[in-house]
PAVO-157401 format. One record per residue: x, y, z of N, C-alpha, C in turn. Coordinates in steps of 0.1 Angstrom, whole numbers, plus 5000, padded with zeros to 4 digits. Layout:
! PAVO-157401
SITE,X,Y,Z,X,Y,Z,X,Y,Z;
...
! end
This chain:
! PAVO-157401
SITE,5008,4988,5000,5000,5000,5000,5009,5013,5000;
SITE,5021,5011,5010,5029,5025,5009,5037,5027,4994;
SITE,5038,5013,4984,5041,5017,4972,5031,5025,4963;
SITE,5017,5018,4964,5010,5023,4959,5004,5039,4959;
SITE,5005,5046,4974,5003,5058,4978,5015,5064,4967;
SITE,5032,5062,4974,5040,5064,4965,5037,5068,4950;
SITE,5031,5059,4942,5028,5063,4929,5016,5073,4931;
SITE,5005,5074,4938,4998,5083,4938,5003,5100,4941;
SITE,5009,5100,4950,5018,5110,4947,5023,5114,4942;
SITE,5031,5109,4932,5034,5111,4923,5025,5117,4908;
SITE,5016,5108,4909,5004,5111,4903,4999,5128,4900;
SITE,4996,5126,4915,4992,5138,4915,5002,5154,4918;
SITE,5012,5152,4919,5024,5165,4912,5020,5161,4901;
SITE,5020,5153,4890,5019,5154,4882,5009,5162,4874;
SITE,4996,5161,4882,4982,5167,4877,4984,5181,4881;
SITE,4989,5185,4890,4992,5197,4900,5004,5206,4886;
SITE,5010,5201,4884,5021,5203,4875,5011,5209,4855;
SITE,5005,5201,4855,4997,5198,4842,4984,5208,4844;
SITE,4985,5222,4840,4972,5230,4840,4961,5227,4831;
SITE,4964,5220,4819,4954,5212,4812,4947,5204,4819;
SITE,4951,5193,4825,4941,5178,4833,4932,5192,4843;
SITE,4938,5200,4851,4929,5206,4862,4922,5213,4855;
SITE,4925,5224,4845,4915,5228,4838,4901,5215,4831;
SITE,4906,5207,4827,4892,5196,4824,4886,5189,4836;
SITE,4893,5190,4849,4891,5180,4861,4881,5193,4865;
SITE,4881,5207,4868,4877,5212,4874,4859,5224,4862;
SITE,4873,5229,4850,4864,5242,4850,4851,5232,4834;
SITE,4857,5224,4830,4851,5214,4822,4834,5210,4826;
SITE,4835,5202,4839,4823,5203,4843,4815,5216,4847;
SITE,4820,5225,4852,4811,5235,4853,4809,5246,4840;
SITE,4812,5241,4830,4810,5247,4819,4800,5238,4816;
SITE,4799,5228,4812,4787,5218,4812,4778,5220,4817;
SITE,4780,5222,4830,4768,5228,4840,4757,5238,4833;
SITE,4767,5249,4829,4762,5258,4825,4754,5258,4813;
SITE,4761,5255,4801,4753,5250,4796,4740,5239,4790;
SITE,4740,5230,4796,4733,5224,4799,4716,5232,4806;
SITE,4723,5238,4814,4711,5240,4828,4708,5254,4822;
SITE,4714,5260,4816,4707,5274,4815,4707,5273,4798;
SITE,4713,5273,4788,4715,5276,4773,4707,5264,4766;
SITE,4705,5251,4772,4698,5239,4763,4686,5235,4771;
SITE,4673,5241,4765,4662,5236,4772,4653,5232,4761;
SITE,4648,5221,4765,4636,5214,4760,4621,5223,4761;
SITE,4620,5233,4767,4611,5237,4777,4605,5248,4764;
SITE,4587,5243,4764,4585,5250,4751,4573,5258,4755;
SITE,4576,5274,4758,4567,5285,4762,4567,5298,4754;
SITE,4559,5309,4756,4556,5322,4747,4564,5319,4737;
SITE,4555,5304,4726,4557,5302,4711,4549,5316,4701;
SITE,4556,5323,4695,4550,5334,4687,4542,5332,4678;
SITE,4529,5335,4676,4513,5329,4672,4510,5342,4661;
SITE,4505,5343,4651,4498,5350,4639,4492,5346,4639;
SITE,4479,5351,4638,4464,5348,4634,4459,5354,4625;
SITE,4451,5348,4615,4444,5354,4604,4426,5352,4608;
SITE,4424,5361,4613,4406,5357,4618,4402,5364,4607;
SITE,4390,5353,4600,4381,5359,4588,4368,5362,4592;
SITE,4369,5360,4612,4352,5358,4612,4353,5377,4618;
SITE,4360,5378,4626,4358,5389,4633,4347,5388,4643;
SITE,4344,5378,4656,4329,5376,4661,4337,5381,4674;
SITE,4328,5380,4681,4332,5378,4702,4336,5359,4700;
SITE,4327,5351,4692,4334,5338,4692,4350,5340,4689;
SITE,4355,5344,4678,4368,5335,4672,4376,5349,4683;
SITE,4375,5362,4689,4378,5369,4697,4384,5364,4714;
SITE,4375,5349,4714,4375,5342,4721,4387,5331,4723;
SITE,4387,5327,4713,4394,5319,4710,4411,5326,4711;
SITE,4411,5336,4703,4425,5345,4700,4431,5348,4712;
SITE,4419,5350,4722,4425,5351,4734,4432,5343,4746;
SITE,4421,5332,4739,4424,5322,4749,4444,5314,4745;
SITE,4443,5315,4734,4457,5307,4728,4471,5324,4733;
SITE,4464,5336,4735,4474,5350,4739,4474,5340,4755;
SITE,4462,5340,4764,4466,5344,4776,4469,5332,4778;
SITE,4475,5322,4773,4483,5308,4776,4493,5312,4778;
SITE,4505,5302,4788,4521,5304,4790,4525,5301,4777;
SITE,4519,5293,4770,4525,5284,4758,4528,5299,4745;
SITE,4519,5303,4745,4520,5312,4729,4520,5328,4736;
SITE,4522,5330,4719,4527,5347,4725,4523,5356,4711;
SITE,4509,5362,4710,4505,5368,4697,4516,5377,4694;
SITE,4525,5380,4679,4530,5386,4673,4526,5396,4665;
SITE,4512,5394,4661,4507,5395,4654,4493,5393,4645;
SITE,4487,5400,4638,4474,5391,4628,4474,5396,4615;
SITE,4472,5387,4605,4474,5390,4591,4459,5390,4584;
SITE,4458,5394,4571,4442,5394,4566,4446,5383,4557;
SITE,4455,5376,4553,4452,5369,4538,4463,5354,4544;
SITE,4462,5342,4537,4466,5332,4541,4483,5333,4531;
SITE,4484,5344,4523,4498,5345,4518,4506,5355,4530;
SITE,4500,5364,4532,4506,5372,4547,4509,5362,4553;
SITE,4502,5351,4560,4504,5344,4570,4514,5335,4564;
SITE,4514,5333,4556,4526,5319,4554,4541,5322,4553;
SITE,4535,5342,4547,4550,5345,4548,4557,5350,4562;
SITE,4545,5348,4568,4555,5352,4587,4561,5342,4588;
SITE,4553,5330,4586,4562,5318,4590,4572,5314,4585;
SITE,4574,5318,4568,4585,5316,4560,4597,5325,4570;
SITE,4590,5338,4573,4604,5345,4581,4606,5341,4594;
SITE,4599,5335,4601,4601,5329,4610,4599,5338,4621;
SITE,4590,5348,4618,4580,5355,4625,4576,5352,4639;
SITE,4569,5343,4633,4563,5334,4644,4564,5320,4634;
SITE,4560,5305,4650,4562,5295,4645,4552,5288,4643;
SITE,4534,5295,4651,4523,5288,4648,4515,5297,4639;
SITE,4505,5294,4630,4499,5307,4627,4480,5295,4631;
SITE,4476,5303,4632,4459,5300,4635,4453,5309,4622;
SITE,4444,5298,4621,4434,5303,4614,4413,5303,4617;
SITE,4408,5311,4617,4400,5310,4620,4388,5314,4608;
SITE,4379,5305,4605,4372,5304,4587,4360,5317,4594;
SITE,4356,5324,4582,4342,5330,4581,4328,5320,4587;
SITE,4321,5324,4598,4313,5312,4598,4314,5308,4608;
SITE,4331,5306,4618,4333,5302,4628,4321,5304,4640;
SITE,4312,5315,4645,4302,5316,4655,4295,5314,4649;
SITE,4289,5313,4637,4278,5307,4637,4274,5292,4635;
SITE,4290,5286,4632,4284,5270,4634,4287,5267,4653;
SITE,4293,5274,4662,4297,5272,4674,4280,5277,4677;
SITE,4274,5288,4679,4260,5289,4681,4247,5279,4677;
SITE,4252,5271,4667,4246,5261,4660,4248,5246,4668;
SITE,4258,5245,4674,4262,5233,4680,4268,5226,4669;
SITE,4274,5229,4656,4281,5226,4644,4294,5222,4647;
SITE,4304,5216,4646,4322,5214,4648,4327,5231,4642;
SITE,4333,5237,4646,4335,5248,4644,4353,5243,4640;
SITE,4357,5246,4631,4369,5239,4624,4382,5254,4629;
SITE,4390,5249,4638,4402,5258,4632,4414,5253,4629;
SITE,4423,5259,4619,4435,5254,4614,4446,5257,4621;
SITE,4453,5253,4624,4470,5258,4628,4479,5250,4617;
SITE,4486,5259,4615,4498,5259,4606,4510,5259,4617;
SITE,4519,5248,4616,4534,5250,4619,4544,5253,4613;
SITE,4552,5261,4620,4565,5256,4612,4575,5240,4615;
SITE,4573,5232,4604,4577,5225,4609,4595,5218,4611;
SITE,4604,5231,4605,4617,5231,4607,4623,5226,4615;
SITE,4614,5235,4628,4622,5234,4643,4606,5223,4646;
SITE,4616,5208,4645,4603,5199,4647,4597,5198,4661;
SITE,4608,5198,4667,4605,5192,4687,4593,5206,4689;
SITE,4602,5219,4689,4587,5231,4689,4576,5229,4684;
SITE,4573,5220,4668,4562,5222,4662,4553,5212,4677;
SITE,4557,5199,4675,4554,5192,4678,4544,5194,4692;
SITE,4551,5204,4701,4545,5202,4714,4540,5215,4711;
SITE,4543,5221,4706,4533,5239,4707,4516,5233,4700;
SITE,4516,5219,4686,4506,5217,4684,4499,5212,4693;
SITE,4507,5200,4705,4497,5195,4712,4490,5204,4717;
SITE,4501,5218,4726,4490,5229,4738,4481,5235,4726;
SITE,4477,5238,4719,4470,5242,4710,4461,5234,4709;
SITE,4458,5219,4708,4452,5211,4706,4446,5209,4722;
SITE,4448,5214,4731,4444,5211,4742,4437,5228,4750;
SITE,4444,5233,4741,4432,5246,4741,4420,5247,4734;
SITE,4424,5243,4721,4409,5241,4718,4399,5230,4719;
SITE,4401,5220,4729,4399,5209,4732,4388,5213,4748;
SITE,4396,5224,4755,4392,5229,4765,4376,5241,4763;
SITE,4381,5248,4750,4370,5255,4747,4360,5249,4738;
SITE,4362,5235,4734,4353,5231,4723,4347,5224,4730;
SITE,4347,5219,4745,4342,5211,4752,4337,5194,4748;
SITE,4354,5193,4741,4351,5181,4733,4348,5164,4741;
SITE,4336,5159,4734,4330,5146,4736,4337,5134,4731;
SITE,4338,5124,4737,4345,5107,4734,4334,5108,4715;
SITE,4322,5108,4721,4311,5101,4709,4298,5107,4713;
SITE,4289,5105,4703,4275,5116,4703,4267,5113,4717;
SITE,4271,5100,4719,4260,5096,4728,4269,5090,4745;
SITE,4279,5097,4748,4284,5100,4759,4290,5110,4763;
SITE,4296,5114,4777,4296,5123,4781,4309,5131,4782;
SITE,4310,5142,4786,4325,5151,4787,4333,5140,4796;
SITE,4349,5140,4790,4360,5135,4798,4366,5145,4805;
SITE,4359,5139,4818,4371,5150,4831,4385,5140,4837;
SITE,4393,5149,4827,4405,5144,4831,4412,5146,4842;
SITE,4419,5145,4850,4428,5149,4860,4439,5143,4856;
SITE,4447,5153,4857,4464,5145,4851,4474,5147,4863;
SITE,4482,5141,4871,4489,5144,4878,4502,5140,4877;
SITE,4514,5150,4874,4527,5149,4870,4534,5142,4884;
SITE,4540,5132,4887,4548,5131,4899,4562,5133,4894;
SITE,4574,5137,4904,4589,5136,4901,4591,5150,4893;
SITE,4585,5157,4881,4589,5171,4878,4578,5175,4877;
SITE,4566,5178,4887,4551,5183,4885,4557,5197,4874;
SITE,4562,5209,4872,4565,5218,4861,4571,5212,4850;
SITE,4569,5198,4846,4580,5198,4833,4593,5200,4829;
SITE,4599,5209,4835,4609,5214,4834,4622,5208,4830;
SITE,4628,5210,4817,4637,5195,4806,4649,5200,4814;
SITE,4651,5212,4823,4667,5214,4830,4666,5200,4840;
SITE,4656,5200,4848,4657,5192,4856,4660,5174,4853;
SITE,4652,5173,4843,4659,5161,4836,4673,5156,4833;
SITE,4677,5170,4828,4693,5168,4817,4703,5173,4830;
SITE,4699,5181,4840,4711,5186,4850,4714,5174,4858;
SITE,4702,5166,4865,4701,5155,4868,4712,5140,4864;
SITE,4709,5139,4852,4716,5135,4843,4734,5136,4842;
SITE,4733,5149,4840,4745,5157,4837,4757,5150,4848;
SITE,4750,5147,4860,4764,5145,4874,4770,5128,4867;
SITE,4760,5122,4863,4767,5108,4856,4775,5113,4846;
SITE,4774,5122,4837,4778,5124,4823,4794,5129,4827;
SITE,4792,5138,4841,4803,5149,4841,4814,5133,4850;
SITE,4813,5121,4854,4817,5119,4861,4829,5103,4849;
SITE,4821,5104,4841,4823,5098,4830,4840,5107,4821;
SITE,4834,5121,4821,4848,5128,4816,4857,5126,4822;
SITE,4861,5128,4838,4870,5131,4848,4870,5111,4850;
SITE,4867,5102,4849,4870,5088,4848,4873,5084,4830;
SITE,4867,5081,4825,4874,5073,4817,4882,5086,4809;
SITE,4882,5096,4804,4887,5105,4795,4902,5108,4798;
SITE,4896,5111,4810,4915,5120,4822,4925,5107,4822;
SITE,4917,5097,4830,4932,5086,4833,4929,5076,4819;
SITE,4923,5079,4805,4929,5072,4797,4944,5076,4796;
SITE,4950,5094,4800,4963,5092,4791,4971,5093,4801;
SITE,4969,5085,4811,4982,5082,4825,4988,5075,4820;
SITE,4987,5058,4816,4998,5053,4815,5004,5052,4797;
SITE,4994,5058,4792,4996,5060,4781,5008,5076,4779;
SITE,5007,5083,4786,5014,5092,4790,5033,5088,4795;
SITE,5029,5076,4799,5044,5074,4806,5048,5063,4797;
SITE,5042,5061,4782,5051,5050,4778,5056,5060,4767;
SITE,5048,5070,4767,5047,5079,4754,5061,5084,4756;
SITE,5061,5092,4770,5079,5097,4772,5090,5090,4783;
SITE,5085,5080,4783,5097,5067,4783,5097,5068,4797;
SITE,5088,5074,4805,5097,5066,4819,5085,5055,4827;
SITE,5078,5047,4819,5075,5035,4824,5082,5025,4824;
SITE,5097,5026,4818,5108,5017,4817,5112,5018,4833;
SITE,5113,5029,4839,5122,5037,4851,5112,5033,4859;
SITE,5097,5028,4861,5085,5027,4868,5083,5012,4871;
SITE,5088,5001,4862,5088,4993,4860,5103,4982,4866;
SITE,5111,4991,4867,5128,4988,4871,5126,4984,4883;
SITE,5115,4996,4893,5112,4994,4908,5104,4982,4913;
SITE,5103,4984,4920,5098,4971,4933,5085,4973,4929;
SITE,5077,4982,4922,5061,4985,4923,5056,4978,4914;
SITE,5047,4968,4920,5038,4957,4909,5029,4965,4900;
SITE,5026,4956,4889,5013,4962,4882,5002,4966,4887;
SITE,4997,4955,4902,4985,4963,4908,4984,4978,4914;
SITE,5001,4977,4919,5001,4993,4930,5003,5003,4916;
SITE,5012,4999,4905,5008,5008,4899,4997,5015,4894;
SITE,4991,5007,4892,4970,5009,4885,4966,5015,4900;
SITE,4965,5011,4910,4959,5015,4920,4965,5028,4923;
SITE,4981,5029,4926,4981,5048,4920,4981,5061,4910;
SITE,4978,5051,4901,4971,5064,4889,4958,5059,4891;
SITE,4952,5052,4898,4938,5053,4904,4931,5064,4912;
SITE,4937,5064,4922,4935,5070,4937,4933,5082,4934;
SITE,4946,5090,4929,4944,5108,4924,4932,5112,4917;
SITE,4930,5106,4909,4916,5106,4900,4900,5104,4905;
SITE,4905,5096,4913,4888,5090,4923,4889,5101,4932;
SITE,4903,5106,4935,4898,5120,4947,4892,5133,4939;
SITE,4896,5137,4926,4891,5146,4920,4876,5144,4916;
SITE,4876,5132,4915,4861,5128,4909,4850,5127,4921;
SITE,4852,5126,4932,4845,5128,4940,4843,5143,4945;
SITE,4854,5152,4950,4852,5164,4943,4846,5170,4937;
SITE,4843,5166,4922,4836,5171,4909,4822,5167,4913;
SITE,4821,5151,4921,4811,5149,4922,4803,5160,4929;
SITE,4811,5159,4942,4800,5169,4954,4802,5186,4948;
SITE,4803,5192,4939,4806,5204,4933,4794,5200,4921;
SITE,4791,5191,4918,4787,5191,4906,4770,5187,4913;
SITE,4768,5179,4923,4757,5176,4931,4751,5190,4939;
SITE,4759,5197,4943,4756,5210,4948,4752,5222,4941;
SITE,4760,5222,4929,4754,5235,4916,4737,5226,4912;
SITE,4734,5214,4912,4723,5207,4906,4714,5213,4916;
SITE,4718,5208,4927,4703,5214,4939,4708,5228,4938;
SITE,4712,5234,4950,4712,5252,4951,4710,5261,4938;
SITE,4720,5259,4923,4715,5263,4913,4709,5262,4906;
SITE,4704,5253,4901,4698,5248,4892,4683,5243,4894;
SITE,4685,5242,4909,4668,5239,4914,4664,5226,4912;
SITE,4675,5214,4909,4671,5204,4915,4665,5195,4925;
SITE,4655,5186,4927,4654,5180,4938,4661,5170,4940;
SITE,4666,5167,4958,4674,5160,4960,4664,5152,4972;
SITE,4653,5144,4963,4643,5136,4973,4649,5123,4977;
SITE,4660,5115,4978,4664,5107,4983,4678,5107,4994;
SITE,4685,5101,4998,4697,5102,5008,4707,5105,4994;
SITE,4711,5120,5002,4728,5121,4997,4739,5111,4998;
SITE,4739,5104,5009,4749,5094,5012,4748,5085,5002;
SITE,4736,5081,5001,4733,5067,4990,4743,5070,4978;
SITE,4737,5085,4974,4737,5092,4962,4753,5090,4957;
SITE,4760,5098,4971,4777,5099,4970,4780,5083,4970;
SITE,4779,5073,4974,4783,5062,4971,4776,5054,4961;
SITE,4766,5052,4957,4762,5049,4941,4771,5054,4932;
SITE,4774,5068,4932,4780,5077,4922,4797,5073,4925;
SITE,4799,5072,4935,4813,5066,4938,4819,5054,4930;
SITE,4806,5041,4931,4805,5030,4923,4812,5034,4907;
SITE,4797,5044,4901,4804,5046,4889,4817,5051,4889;
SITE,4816,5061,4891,4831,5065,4890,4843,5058,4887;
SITE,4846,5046,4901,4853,5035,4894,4852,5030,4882;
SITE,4840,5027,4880,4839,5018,4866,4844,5027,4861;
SITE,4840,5040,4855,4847,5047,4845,4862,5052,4845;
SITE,4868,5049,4858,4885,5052,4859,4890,5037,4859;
SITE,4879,5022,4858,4888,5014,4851,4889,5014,4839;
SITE,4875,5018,4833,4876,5019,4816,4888,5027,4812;
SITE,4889,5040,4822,4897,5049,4813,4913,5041,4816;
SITE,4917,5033,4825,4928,5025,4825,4930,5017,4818;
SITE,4917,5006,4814,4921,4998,4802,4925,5001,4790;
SITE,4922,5016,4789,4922,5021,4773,4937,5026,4774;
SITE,4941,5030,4787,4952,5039,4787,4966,5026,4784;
SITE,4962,5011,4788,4968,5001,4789,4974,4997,4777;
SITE,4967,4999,4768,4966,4992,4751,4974,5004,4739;
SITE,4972,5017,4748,4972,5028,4741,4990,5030,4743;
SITE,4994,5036,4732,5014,5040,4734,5014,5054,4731;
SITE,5006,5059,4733,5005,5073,4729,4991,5081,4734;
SITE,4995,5096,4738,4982,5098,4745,4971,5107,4735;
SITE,4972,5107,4723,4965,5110,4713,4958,5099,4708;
SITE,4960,5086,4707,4948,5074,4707,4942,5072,4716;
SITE,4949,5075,4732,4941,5066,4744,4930,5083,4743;
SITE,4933,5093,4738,4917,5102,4743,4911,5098,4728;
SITE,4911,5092,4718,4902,5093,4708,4896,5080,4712;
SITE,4899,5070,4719,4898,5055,4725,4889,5059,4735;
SITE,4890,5068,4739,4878,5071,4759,4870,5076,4751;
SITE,4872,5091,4744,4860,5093,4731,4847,5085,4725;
SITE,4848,5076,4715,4846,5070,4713,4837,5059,4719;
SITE,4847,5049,4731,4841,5040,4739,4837,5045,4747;
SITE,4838,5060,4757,4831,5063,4767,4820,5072,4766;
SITE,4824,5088,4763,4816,5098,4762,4808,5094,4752;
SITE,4810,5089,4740,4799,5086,4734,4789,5082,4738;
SITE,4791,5070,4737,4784,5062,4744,4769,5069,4754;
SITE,4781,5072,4766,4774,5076,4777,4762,5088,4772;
SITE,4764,5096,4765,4762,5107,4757,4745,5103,4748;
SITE,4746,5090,4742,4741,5092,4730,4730,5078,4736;
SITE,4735,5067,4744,4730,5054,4746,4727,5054,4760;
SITE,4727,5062,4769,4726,5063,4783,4709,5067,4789;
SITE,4706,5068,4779,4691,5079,4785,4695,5093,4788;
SITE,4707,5098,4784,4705,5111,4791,4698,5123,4780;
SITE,4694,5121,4769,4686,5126,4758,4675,5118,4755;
SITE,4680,5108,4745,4666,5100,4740,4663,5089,4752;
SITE,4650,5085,4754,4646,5072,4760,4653,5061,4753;
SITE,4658,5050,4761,4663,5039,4755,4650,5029,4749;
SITE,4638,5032,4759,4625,5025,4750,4623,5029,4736;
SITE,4631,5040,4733,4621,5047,4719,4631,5043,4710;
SITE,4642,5034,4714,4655,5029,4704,4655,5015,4700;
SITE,4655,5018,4689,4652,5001,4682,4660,4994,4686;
SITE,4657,4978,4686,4655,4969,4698,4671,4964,4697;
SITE,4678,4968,4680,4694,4962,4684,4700,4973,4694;
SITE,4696,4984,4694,4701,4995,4700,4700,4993,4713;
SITE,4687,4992,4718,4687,4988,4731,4695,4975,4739;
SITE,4697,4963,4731,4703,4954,4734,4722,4956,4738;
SITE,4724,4971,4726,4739,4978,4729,4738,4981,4740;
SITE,4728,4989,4749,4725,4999,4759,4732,4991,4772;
SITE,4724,4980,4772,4730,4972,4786,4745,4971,4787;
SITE,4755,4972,4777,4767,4973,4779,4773,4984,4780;
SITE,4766,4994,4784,4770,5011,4782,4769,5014,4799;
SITE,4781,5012,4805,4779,5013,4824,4774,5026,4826;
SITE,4773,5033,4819,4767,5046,4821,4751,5047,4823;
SITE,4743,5039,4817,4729,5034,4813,4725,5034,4829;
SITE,4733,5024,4838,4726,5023,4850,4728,5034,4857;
SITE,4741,5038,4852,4743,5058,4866,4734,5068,4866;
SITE,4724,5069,4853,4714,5075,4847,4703,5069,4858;
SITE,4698,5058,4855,4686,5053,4866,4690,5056,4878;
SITE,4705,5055,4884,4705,5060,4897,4706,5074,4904;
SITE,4711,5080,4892,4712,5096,4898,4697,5102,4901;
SITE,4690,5097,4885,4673,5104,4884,4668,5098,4894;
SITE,4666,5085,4897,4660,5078,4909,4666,5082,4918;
SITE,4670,5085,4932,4673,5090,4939,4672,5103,4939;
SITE,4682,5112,4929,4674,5127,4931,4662,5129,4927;
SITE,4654,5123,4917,4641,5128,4918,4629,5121,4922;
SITE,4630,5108,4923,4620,5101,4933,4620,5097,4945;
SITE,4635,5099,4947,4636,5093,4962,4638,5080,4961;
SITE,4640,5070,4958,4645,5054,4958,4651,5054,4961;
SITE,4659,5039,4971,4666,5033,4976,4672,5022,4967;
SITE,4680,5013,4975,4684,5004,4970,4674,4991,4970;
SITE,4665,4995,4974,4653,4983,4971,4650,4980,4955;
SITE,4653,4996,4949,4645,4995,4938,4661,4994,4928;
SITE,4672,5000,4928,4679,5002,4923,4694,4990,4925;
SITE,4690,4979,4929,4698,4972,4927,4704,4966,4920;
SITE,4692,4962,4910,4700,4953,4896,4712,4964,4893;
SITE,4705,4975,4894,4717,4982,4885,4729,4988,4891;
SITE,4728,4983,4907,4743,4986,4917,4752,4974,4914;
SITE,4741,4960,4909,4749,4949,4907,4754,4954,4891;
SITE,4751,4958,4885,4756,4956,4875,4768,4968,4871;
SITE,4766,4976,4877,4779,4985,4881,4792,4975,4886;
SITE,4789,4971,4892,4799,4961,4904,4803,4952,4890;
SITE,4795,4946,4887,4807,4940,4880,4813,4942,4871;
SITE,4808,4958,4863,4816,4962,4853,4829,4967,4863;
SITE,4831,4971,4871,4838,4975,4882,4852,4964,4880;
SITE,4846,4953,4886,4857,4942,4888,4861,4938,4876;
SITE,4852,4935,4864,4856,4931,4850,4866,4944,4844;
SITE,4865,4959,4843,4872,4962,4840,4889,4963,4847;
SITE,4884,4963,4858,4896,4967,4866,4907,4956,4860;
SITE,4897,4945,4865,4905,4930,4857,4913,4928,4845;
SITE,4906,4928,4838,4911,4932,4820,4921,4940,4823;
SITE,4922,4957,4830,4930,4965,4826,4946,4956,4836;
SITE,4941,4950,4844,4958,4943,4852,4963,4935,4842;
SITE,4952,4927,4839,4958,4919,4826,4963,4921,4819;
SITE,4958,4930,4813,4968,4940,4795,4981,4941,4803;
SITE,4976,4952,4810,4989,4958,4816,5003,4950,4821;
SITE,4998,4936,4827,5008,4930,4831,5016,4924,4819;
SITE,5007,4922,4807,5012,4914,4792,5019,4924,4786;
SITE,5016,4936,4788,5026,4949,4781,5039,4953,4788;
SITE,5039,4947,4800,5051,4947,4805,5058,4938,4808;
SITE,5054,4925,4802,5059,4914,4805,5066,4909,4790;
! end
């Protein structure tokens, strides 16, 4: 163990020495932060609305109003002719335009389906998409719409648990502490020992009494302390700034999150093992990690909504489970009752990488 410290020490002059690693150990995630939580939102309100009303009533007056005093839309504007209106949208004026036909109050006075149109833009698809639904659920609300002729109004109650506001920061910031934990493990200690074969003194590292394991375990150690660090810096901006909830035990949280972490600073050692240069072992963590984590983890798309070979990738992406454990705990509150499978399955990517990376390591020096 005192060899092992020994290399850790060393380690870390070395990171101390290297204003690049601390610049990505430190100001990396909180640039992330930032972006993520304030500059990338899902969150779709005062969408810019043009209206072309042909009826001119207190009905379709009604209506215009009702889609203005919504959070969702935000009148820009109203046009007299259906080429005015197409050309707002062409400029991108606004992104919904409404239409309301001649005739509108008097087939609503009549008890008639009273027809109105919305035009999207449909460029910016995710906006069209959900600005149609609230639209469709405003006029749904004033149309007092029926299942069928011969039953009655649907009184819905809908109740949001875990982000009652919707709110896509809270999702992706959530998220974000697995993603940021993934950089500072597999990315940083891919180019440790890749680092030392690159300028020759794993020959001089190797000469000494220090086994393959104390070696791995001190370019370990430095890394797990920063990353825990990053963790609790990166868990703290999520609640106090960002307005996350933190409904479950911190403690769980910091050791769940600790779990991964390993995994990802064995990955980043296995790659650093194989690698003779530290410009393949970061395009190697790239690649096999951040991607991954990034694109197959749940922290954007649902893995349900990924076709079925994709999802079957997923299970091997150790990141997949840090995702169920961060959201679950900070935003439902779960224990390890619920989140086991996926502690065990941490654990053994844990021991399998670590494994593999002694192995290489010992065959590249042997």
């Amino acid at each position: 163990m005192k060899r092992a410290l020994a290399m850790a020490r060393k380690e870390t002059i070395h990171i101390r020495r290297d204003p690049r690693s601390l610049a990505l150990a430190f100001l990396l995630p909180l640039i992330l932060f930032t972006l993520f939580g304030y500059a990338l939102s899902f969150d779709v309100d005062r969408v810019p609305l043009v209206v072309l009303d042909r009826d001119q009533t207190p009905q379709s007056r009604e209506v215009i109003e009702a889609f203005n005093g919504s959070p969702y839309f935000s009148l820009v504007g109203a046009v007299n002719t259906e080429e005015e209106l197409e050309r707002t949208l062409d400029r991108r004026d606004a992104l919904i335009g409404l239409t309301l036909q001649q005739g509108f109050a008097a087939d609503r006075l009549n008890g008639v389906p009273a027809k109105v149109q919305l035009l999207a833009d449909g460029s910016d698809s995710l906006t069209a998409q959900l600005a149609i639904g609230y639209a469709q659920g405003i006029t749904a609300v004033l149309s007092g719409t029926r299942l069928s002729p011969d039953t009655g109004s649907l009184d819905a109650r809908v109740r949001i648990l875990y982000n009652p506001e919707l709110k896509s920061r809270v999702f992706t910031v959530s998220g974000l502490v697995a993603l940021i934990m993934i950089i500072i493990g597999a990315v940083l200690t891919s180019l440790t020992i890749a680092r030392e074969w690159e300028r020759g003194t794993m020959e001089q590292i190797i000469a000494t009494r220090v086994s393959p394991g104390e070696i791995l375990l001190g370019k370990f150690l430095p890394y797990f302390a920063i990353g825990l660090l990053d963790l609790a810096g990166g868990i703290t901006l999520a609640v106090h700034v960002f307005g996350v909830p933190l409904k479950g035990s911190i403690v769980l949280l910091m050791a769940l999150s600790a779990l991964f972490l390993a995994v990802a600073l064995g990955q980043g050692l296995l790659i650093s093992t194989v690698s003779r240069n530290q410009l393949l072992a970061n395009q190697l963590a790239l690649l096999t990690s951040f991607l991954p984590a990034f694109l197959l983890s749940g922290f954007f798309a649902p893995i349900d909504n990924m076709p079925a070979a994709i999802r079957i990738i997923t299970y091997f992406v150790p990141a997949r489970y840090a995702m169920t454990i961060c959201r679950g705990i900070m935003l439902k509150g779960v224990g390890l009752s619920i989140l086991w499978p996926d502690v065990l399955a941490l654990g053994a990517f844990a021991v399998l990488l670590f494994m593999l990376a002694q192995k290489k390591f010992v065959r590249r020096i042997g």
